[in-house]
N, CA, C and O of each residue as an XYZ file, in Angstrom:
432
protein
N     -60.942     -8.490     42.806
C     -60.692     -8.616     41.399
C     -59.187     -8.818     41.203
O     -58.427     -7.971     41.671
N     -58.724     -9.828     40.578
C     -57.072    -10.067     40.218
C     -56.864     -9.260     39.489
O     -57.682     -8.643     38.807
N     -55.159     -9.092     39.550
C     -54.925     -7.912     38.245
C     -53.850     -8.791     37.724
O     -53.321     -9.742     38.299
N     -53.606     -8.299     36.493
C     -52.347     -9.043     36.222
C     -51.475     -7.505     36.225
O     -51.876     -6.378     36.518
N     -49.840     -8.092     35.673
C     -48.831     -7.029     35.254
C     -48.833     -7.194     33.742
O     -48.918     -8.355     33.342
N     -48.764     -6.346     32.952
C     -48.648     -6.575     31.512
C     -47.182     -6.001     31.277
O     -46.924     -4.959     31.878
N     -46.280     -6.509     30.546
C     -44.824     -6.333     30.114
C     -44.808     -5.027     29.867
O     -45.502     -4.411     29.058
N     -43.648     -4.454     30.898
C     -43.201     -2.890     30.033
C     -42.129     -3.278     29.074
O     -41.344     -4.218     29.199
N     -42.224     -2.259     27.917
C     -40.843     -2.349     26.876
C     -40.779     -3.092     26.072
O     -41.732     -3.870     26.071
N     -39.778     -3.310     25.027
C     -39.626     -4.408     23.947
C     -39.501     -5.433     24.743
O     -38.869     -5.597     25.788
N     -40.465     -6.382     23.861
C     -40.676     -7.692     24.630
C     -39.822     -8.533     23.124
O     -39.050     -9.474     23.309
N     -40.034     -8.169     22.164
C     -39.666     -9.035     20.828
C     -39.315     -8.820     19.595
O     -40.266     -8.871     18.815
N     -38.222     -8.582     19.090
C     -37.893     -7.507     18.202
C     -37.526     -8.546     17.251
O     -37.154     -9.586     17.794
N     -37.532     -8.548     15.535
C     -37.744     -9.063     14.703
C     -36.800     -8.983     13.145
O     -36.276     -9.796     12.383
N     -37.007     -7.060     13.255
C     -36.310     -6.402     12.645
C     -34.852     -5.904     13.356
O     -34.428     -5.774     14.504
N     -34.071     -5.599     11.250
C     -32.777     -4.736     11.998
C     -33.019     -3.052     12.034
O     -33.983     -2.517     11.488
N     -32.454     -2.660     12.432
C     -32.117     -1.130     12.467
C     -30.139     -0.763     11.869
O     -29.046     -0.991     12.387
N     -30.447     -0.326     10.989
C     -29.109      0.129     10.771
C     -29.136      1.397     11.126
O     -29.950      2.271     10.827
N     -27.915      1.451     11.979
C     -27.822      3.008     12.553
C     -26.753      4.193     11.689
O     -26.622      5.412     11.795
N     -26.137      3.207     10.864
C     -25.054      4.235     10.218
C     -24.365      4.136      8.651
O     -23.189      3.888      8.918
N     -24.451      4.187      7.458
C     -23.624      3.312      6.554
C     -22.749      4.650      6.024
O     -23.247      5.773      6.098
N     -21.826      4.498      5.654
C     -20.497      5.306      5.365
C     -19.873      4.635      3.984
O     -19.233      3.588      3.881
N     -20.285      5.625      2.906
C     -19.968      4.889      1.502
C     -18.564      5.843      0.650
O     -18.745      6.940      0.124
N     -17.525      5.283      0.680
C     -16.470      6.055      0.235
C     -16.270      5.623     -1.326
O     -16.396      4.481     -1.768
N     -15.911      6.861     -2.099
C     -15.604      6.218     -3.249
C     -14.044      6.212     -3.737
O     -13.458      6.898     -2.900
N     -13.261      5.828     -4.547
C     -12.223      5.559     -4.712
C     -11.909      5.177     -6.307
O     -12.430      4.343     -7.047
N     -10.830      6.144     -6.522
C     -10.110      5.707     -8.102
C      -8.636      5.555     -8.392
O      -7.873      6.392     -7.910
N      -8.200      4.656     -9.066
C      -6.800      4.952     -9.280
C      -6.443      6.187    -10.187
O      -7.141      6.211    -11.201
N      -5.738      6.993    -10.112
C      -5.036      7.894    -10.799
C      -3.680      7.743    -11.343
O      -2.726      7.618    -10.575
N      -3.505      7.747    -12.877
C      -2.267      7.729    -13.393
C      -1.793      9.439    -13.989
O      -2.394     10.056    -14.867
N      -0.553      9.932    -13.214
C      -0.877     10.891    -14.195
C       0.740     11.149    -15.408
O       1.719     10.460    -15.121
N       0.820     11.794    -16.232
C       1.895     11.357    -17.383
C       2.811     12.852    -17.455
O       2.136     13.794    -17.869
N       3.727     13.060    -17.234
C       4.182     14.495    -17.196
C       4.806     14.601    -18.535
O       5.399     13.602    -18.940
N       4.758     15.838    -19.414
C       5.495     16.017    -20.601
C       7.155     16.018    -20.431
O       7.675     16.157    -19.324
N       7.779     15.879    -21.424
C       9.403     15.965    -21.321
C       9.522     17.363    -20.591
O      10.266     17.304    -19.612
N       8.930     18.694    -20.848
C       9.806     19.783    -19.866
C       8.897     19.558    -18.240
O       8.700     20.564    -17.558
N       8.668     18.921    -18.012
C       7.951     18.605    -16.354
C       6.528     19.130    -16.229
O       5.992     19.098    -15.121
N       5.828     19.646    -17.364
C       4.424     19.868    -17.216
C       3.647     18.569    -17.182
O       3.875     17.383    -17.418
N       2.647     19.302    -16.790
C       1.418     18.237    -16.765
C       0.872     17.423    -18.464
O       0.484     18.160    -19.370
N       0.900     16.725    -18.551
C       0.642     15.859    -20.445
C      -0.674     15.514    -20.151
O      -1.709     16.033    -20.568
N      -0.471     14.287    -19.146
C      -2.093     13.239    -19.507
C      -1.937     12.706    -18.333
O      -0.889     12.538    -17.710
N      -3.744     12.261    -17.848
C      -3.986     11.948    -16.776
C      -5.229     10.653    -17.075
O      -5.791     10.523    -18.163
N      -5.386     10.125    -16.348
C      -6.112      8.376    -16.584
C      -6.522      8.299    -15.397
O      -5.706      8.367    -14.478
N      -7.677      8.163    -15.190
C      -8.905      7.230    -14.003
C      -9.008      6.166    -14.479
O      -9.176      5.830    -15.651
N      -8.865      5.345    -13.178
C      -9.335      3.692    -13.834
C      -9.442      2.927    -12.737
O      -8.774      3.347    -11.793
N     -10.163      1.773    -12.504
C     -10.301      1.369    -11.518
C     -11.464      1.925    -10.447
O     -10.816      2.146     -9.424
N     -12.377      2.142    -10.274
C     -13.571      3.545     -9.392
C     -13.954      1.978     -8.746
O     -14.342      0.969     -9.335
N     -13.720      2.179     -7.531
C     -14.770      1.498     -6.423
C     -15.159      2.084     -5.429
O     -14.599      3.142     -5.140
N     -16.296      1.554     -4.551
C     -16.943      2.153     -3.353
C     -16.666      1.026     -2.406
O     -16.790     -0.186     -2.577
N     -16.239      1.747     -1.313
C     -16.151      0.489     -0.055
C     -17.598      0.751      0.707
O     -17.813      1.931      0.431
N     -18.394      0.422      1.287
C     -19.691      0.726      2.048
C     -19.349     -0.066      3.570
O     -19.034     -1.252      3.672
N     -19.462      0.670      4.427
C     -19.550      0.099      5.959
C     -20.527      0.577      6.337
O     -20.723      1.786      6.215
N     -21.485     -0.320      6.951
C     -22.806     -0.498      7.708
C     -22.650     -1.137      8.949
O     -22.443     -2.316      9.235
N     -22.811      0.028      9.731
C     -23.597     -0.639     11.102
C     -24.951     -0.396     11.896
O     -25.604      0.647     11.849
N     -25.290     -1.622     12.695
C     -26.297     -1.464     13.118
C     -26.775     -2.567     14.159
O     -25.888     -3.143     14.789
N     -27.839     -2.843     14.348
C     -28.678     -3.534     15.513
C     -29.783     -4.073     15.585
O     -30.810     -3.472     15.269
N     -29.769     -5.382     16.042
C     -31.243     -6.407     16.011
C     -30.669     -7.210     14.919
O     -29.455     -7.184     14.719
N     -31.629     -8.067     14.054
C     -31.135     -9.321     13.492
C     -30.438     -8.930     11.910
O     -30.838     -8.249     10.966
N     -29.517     -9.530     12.103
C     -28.646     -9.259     10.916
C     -29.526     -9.319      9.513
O     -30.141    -10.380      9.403
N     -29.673     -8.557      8.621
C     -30.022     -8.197      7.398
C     -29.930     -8.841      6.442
O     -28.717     -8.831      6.232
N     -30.461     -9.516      5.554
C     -30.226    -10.329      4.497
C     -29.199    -10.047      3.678
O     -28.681     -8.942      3.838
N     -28.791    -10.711      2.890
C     -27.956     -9.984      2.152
C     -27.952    -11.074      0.784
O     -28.178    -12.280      0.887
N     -27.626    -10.316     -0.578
C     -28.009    -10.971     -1.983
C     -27.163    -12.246     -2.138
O     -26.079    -12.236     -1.554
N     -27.572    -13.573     -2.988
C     -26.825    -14.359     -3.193
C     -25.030    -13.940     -3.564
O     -23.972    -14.554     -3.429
N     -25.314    -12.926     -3.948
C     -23.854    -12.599     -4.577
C     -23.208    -12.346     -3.270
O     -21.982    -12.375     -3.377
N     -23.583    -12.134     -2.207
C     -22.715    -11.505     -0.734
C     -22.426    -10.081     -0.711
O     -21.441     -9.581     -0.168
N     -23.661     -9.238     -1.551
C     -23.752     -8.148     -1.136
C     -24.959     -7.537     -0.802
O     -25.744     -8.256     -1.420
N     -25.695     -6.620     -0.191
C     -26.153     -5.929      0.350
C     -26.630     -4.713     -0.453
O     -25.647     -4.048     -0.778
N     -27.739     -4.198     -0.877
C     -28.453     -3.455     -2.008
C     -27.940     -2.041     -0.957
O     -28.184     -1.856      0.236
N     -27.283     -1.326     -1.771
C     -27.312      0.480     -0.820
C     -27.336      1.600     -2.311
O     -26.808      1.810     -3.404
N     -28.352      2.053     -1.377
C     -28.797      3.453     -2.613
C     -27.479      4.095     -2.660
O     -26.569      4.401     -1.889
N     -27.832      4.178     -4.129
C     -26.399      5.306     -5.012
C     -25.440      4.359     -5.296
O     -24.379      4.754     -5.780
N     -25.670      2.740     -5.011
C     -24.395      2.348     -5.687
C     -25.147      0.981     -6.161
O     -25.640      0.072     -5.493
N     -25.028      1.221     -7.852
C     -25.953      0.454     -8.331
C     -24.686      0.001     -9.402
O     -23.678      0.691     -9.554
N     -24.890     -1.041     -9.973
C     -24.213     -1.959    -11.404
C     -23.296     -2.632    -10.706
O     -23.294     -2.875     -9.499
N     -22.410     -2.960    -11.634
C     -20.911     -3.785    -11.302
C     -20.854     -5.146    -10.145
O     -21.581     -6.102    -10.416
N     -20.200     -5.202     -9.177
C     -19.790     -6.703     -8.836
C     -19.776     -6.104     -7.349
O     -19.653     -4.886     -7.224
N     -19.907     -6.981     -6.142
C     -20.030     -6.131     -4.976
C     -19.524     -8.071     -4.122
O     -19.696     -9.265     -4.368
N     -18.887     -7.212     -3.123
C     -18.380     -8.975     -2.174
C     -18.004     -8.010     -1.061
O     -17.262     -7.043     -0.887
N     -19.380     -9.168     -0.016
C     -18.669     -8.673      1.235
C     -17.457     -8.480      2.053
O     -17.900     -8.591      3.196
N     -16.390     -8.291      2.134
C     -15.005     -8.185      2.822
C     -14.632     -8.899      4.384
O     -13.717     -9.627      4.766
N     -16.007     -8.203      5.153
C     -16.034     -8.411      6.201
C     -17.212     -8.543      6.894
O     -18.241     -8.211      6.305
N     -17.312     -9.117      8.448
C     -18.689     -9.158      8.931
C     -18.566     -9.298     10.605
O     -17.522     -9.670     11.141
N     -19.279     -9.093     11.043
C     -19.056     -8.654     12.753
C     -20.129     -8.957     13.283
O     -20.883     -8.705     12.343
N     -21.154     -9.520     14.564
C     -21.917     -9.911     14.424
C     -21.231    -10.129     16.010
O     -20.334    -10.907     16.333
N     -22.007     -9.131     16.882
C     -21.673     -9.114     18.473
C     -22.792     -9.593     19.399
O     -23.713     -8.790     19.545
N     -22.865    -10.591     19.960
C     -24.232    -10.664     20.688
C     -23.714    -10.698     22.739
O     -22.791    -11.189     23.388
N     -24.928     -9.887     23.047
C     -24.870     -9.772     24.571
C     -25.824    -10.225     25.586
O     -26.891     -9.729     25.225
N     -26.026    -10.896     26.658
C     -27.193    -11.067     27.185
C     -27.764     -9.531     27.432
O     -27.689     -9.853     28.617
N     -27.986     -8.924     27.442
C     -28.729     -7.579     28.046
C     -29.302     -6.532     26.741
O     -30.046     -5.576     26.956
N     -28.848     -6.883     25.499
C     -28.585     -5.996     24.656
C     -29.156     -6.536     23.487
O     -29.170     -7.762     23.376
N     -29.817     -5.550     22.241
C     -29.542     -6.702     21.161
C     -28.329     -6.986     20.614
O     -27.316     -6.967     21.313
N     -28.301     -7.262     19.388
C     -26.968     -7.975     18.947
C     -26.569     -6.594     18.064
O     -27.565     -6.013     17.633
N     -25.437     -6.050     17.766
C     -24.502     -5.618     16.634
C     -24.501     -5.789     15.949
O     -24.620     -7.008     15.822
N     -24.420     -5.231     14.953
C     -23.415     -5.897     13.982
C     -22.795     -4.839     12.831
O     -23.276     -3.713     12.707
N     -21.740     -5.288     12.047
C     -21.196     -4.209     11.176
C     -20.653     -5.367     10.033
O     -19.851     -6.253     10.330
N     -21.218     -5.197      8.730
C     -20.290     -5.299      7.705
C     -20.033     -4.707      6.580
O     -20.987     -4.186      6.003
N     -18.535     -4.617      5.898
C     -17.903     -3.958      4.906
C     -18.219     -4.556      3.709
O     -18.548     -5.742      3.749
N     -18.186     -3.936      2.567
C     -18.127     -4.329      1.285
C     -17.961     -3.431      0.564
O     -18.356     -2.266      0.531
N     -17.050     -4.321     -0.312
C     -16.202     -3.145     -1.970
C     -17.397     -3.528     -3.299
O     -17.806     -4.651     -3.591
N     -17.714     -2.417     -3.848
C     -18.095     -2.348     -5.059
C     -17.808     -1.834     -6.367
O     -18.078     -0.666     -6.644
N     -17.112     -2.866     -7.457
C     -16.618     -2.096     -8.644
C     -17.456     -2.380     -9.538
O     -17.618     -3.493    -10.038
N     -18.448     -0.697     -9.974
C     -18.935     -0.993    -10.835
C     -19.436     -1.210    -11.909
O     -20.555     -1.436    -12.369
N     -17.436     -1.003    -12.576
C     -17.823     -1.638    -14.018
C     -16.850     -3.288    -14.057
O     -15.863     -3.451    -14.773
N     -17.307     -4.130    -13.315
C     -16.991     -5.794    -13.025
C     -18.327     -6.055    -13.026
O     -19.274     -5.344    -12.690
N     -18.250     -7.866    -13.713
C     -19.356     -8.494    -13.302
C     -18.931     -9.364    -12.985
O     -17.837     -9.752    -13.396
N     -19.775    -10.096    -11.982
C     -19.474    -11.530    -11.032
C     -19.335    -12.898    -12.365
O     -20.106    -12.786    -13.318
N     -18.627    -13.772    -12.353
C     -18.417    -14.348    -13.055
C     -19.133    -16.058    -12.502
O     -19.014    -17.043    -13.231
């Protein structure tokens, strides 16, 4: 009776896996001191999130606008910054990209 060998392991992978995303948020601060050196008035303005994602297997779609949907950061204007995209014979492929989101901007 013949036998065959049937493939051990990933034979064909399709999907990505993101292994990590790291979402910082960020504001400008103005602050206004009174004439005797106390504290007067203080101003936020400007609030963005930078988001870095990395991960592995085939790079992830990403929205016409050139950003990438990530929970907790919803409204405003989002553009990818950066993009990385490592491929190896032995390995799947890498990849990592950045993007800023301000979100009270809209894409014009």
């Amino acid at each position: 009776m013949a036998s065959t060998v049937a493939d051990i392991g990933v034979t064909a992978y399709s999907e990505d896996l993101t292994q990590s995303v790291q979402i910082t948020k960020s504001l400008e601060e103005l602050h206004i001191s009174e004439k005797d050196g106390t504290y007067g008035q203080g101003k936020a303005f400007d609030p963005t999130f930078e988001i870095v994602v990395n991960g592995r297997g085939d790079f992830p779609t990403l929205d016409v606008g050139g950003a990438a949907t990530i929970t907790g950061v919803t409204g405003g204007a989002s553009v990818v910054t950066s993009l990385s995209i490592t491929e190896r014979n032995e390995d799947y492929p890498d990849w990592t990209f950045t993007q800023r989101n301000w979100p009270g901007a809209t894409l014009a």
